[in-house]
C-alpha positions as CSV (number, residue, x, y, z in Angstrom):
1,X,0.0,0.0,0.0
2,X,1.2,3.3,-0.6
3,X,0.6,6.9,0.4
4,X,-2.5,7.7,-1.6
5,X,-4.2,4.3,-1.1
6,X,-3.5,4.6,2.7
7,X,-5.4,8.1,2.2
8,X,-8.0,6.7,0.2
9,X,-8.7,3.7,2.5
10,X,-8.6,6.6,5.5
11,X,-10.9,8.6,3.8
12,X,-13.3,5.9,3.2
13,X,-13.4,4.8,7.0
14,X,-13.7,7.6,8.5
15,X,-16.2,9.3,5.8
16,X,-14.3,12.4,5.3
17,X,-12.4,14.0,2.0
18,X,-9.4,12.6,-0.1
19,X,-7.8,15.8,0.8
20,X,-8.7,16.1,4.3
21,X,-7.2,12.4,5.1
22,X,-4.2,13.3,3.2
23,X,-3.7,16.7,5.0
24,X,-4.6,14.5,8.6
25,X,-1.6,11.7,7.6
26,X,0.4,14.4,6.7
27,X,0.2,16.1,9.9
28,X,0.7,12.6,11.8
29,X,3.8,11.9,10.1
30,X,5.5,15.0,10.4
31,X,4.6,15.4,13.7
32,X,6.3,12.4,14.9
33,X,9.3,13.1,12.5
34,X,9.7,16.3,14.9
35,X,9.4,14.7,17.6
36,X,11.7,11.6,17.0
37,X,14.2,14.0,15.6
38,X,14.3,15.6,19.0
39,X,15.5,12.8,20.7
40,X,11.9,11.7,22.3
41,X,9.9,8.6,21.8
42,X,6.5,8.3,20.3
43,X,4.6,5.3,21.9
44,X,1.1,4.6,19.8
45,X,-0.7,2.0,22.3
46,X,-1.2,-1.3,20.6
47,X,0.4,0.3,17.5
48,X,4.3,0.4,18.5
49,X,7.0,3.3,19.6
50,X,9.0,4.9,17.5
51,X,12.6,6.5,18.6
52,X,16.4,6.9,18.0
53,X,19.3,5.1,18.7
54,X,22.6,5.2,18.0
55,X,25.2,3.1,15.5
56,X,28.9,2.8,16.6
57,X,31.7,4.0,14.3
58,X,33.1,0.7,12.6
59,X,35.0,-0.8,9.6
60,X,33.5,-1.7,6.8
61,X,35.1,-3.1,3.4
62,X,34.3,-2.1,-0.1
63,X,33.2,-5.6,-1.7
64,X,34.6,-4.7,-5.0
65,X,38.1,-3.9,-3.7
66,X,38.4,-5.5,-0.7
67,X,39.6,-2.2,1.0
68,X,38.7,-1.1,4.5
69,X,36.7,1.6,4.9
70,X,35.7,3.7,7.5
71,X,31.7,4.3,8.4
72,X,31.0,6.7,11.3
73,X,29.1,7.0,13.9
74,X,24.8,7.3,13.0
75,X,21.5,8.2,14.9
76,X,18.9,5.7,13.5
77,X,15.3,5.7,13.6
78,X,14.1,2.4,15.5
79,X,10.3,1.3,15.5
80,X,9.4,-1.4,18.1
81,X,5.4,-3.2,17.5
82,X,3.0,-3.3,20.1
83,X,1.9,-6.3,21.3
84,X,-1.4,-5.8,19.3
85,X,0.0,-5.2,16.1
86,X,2.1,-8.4,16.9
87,X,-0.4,-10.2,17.8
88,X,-2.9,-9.2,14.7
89,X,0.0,-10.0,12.0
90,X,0.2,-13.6,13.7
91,X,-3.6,-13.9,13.9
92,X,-3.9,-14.1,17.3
């Protein structure tokens, strides 16, 4: 699914406007980019929590030369499911 069926299937459940889901999703999403970006979590109850953590510097190697390389240090984004989503995807 992408973007615009997610809006479409939004904006059939709910009854409202294409453009009204779109500009609601759009408001979701960046508003827990901000936040995340911040350095806080966003925990959706029986959804899942989304937040940062960090990657160590390490060595890498290119695989067509074989030469080390050098990667440095990176936030990442991490999303962990709720237990409802978990249990819904294995049809409990």
């Amino acid at each position: 699914m992408n973007k615009q069926e997610l809006v479409d299937a939004v904006a059939a459940k709910t009854g409202t406007s294409k453009a009204l889901a779109a500009e609601t999703l759009d408001a979701l999403i960046g508003t827990i980019m901000a936040t995340v970006t911040k350095g806080d979590a966003v925990q959706l109850i029986g959804f899942g929590a989304f937040s940062t953590g960090e990657r160590a510097a390490r060595v890498g190697r290119n695989p067509a030369t074989g030469a080390e390389i050098n990667i440095p240090a990176a936030k990442t984004v991490k999303f962990s499911a709720g237990k409802a989503f978990k249990d819904a995807v294995n049809g409990a």
